[in-house]
C-alpha positions as CSV (number, residue, x, y, z in Angstrom):
1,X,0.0,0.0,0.0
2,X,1.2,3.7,-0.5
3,X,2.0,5.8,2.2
4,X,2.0,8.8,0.9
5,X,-1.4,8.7,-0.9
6,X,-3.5,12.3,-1.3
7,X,-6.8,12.7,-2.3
8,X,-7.7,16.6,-3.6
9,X,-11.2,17.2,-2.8
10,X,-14.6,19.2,-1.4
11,X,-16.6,18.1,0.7
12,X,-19.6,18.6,-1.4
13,X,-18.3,17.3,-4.5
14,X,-20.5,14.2,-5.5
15,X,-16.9,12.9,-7.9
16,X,-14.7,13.2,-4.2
17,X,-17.6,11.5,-2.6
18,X,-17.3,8.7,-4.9
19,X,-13.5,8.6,-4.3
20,X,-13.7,8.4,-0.7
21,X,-16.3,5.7,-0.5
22,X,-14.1,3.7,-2.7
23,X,-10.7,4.5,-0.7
24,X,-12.9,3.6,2.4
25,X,-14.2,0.2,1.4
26,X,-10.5,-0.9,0.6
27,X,-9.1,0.4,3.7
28,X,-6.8,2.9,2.4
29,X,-4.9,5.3,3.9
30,X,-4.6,8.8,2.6
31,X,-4.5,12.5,3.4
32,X,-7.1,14.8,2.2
33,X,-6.7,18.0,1.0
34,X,-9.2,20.8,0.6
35,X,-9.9,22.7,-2.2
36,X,-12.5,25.0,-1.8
37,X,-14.8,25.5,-5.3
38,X,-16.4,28.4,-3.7
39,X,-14.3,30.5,-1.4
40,X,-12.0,32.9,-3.2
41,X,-13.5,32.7,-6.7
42,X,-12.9,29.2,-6.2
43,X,-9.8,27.4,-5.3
44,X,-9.7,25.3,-7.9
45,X,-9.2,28.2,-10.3
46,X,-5.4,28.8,-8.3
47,X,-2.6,28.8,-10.2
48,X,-1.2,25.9,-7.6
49,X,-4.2,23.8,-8.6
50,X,-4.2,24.1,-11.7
51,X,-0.7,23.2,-12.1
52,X,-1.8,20.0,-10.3
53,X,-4.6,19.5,-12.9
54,X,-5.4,21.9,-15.6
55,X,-9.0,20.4,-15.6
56,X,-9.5,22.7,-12.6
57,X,-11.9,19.9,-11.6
58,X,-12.0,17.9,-8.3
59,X,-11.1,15.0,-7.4
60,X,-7.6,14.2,-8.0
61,X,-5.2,11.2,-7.2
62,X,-1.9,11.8,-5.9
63,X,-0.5,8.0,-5.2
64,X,3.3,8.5,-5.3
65,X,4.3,9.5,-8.6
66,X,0.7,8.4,-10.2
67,X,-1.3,11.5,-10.6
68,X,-5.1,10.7,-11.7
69,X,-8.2,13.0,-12.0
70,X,-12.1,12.0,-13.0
71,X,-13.8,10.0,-10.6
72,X,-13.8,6.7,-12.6
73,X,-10.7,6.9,-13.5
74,X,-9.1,6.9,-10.2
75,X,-11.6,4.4,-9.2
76,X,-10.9,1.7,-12.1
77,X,-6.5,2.7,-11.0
78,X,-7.8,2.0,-7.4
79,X,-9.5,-1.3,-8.0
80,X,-6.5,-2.5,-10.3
81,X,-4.0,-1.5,-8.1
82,X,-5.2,-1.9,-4.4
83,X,-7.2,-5.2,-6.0
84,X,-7.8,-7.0,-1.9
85,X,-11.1,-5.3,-1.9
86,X,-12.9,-5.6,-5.8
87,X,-15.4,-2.6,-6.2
88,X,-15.9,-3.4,-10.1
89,X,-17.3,-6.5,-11.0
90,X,-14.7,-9.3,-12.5
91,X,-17.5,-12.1,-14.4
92,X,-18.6,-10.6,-17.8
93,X,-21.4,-9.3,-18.4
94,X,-21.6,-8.2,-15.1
95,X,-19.1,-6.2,-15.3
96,X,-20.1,-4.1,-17.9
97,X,-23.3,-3.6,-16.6
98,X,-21.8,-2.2,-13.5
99,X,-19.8,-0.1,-15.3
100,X,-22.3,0.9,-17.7
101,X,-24.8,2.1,-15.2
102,X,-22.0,3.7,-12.7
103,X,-21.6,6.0,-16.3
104,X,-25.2,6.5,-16.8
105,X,-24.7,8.6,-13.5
106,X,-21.4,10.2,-13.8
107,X,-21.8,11.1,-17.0
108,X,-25.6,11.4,-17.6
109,X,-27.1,12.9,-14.8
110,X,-24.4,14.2,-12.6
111,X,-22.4,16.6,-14.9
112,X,-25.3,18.5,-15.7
113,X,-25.9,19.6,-11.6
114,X,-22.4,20.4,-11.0
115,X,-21.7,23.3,-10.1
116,X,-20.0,24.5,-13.0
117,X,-22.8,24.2,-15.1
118,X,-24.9,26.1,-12.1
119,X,-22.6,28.6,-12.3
120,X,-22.9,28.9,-16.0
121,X,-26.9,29.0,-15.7
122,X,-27.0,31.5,-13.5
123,X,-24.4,33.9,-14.7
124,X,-24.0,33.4,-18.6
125,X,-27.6,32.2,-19.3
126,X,-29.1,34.4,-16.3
127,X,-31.1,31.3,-15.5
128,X,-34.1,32.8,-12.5
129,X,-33.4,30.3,-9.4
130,X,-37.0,28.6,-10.2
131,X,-35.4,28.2,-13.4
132,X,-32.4,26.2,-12.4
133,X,-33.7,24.0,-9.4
134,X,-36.4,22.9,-12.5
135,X,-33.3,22.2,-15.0
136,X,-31.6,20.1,-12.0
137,X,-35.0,18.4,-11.2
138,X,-35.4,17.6,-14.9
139,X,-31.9,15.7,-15.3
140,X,-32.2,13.9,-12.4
141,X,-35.5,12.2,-12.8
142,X,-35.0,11.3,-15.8
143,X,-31.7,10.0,-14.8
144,X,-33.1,8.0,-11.8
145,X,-36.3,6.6,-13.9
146,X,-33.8,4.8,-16.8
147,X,-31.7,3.7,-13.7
148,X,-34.8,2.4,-11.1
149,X,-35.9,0.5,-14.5
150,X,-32.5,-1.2,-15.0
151,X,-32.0,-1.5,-11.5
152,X,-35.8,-3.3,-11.2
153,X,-34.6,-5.6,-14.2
154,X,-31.4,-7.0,-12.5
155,X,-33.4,-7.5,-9.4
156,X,-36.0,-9.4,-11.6
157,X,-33.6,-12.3,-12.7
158,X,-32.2,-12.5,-9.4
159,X,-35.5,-13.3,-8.2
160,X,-35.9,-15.9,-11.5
161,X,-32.9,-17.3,-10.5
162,X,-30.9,-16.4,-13.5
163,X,-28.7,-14.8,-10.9
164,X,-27.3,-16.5,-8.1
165,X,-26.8,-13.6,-5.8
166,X,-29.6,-11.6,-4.0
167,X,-28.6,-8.1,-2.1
168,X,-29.7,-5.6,-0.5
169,X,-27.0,-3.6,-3.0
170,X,-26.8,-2.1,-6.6
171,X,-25.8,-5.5,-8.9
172,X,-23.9,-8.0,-5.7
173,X,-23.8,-8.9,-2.4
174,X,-21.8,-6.5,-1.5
175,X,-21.3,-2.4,-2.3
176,X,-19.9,-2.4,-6.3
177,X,-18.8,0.8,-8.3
178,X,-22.8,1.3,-9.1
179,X,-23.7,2.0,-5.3
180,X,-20.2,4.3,-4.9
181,X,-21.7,6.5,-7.5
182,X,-25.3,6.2,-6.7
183,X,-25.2,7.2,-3.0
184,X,-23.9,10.9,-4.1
185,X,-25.8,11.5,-6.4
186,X,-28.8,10.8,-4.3
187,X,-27.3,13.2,-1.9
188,X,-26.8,15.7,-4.5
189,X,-30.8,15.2,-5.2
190,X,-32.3,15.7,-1.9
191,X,-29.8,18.7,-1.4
192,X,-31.8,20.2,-4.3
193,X,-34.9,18.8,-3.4
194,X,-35.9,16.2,-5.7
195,X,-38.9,14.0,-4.7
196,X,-37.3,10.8,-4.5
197,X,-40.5,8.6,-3.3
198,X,-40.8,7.4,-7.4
199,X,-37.7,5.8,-6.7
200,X,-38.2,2.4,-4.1
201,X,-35.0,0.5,-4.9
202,X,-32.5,3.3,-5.5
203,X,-34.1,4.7,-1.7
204,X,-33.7,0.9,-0.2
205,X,-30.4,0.6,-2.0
206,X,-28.7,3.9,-0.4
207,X,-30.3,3.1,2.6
208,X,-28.8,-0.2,2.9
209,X,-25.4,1.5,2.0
210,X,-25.0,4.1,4.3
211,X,-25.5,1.7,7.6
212,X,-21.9,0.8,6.5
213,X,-18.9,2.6,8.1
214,X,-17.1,3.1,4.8
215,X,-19.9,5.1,3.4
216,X,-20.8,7.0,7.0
217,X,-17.1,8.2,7.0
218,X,-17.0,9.7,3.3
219,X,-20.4,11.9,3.7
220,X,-20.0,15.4,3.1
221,X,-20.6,16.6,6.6
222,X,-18.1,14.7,8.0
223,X,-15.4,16.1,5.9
224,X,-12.9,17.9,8.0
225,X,-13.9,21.0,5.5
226,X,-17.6,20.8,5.6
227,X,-19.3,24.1,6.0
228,X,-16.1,26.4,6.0
């Protein structure tokens, strides 16, 4: 294992979230280090950040001299490297499913509710707050109905018996790359207010995740820079 492993973050950032969950359930060490996307214009934007990654995005990797950004990137690097806990599923198909749905969320729904693209709404477009709390709402359903359906379907042949494995979890009996990315983004919807009751599995699913202590230690408000 690395000793020296940092993890560039903010607390609210649904990709860090991710990261941490999956650093948690393997039972890595690392630092954390803050960097604020609000405070100052947004640290992010600093010219020590950005020589770190020119992205200007969090989170980002620094395992010795292996430097990674996007979520799913660093998770994949994580799960190949540090492989005595598997987050991604090894059988095929499975595998691709799980890593087809964890992208239907980090690259369907989530990037159009980051704060970026707020940002942009509000000041570019000069999106009215009513405006932008209906574009968020929009995404996000429609995000959550294609994944409750797929989500339904997998439970389905489980049930058949096609599938050997039933679980209180995403795709296995245990949390997977689908759950790392779907308990944020969950949090991300009820932040903004999102009426989740159309949404039974993906409720029981998050519910069932965050009774575990790897997913209690990486929420937001218990990040060492929550609310400053």
């Amino acid at each position: 294992m690395s000793d020296n492993m940092t993890l560039y973050g903010y607390w609210r950032s649904s990709a860090a979230y991710r990261v941490r969950i999956c650093l948690n359930l393997k039972n890595l060490k690392y630092q954390s280090k803050s960097v604020h996307l609000v405070r100052n214009g947004g640290e992010q934007h600093s010219a020590e950040y950005h020589a770190l990654n020119p992205s200007e995005l969090v989170p980002m990797l620094v395992d010795g001299e292996v430097r990674i950004n996007q979520s799913l990137a660093i998770i994949q690097y994580l799960d190949e490297r540090y492989a005595n806990v598997p987050v991604i599923p090894q059988q095929t198909p499975l595998r691709y499913h799980a890593l087809a749905m964890a992208q239907d969320i980090a690259m369907e729904i989530h990037p159009l509710n980051n704060l970026r693209v707020l940002q942009y709404l509000e000041g570019a477009m000069s999106c009215e707050p009513e405006t932008k709390i209906a574009w968020i709402h929009h995404w996000i359903d429609k995000g959550f109905s294609a994944l409750e359906e797929k989500l339904n379907k997998h439970r389905q042949l489980q049930e058949n018996g096609a599938l050997s494995v039933a679980t209180s979890y995403s795709l296995l009996d245990k949390p997977s790359i689908v759950d790392i990315c779907l308990v944020p983004q969950v949090y991300n919807a009820l932040r903004f207010g999102v009426d989740m009751s159309p949404y039974p599995l993906i409720n029981s699913i998050v519910e069932a995740c965050n009774q575990l202590p790897a997913f209690i230690d990486a929420m937001p408000e218990h990040q060492s820079d929550a609310n400053r």
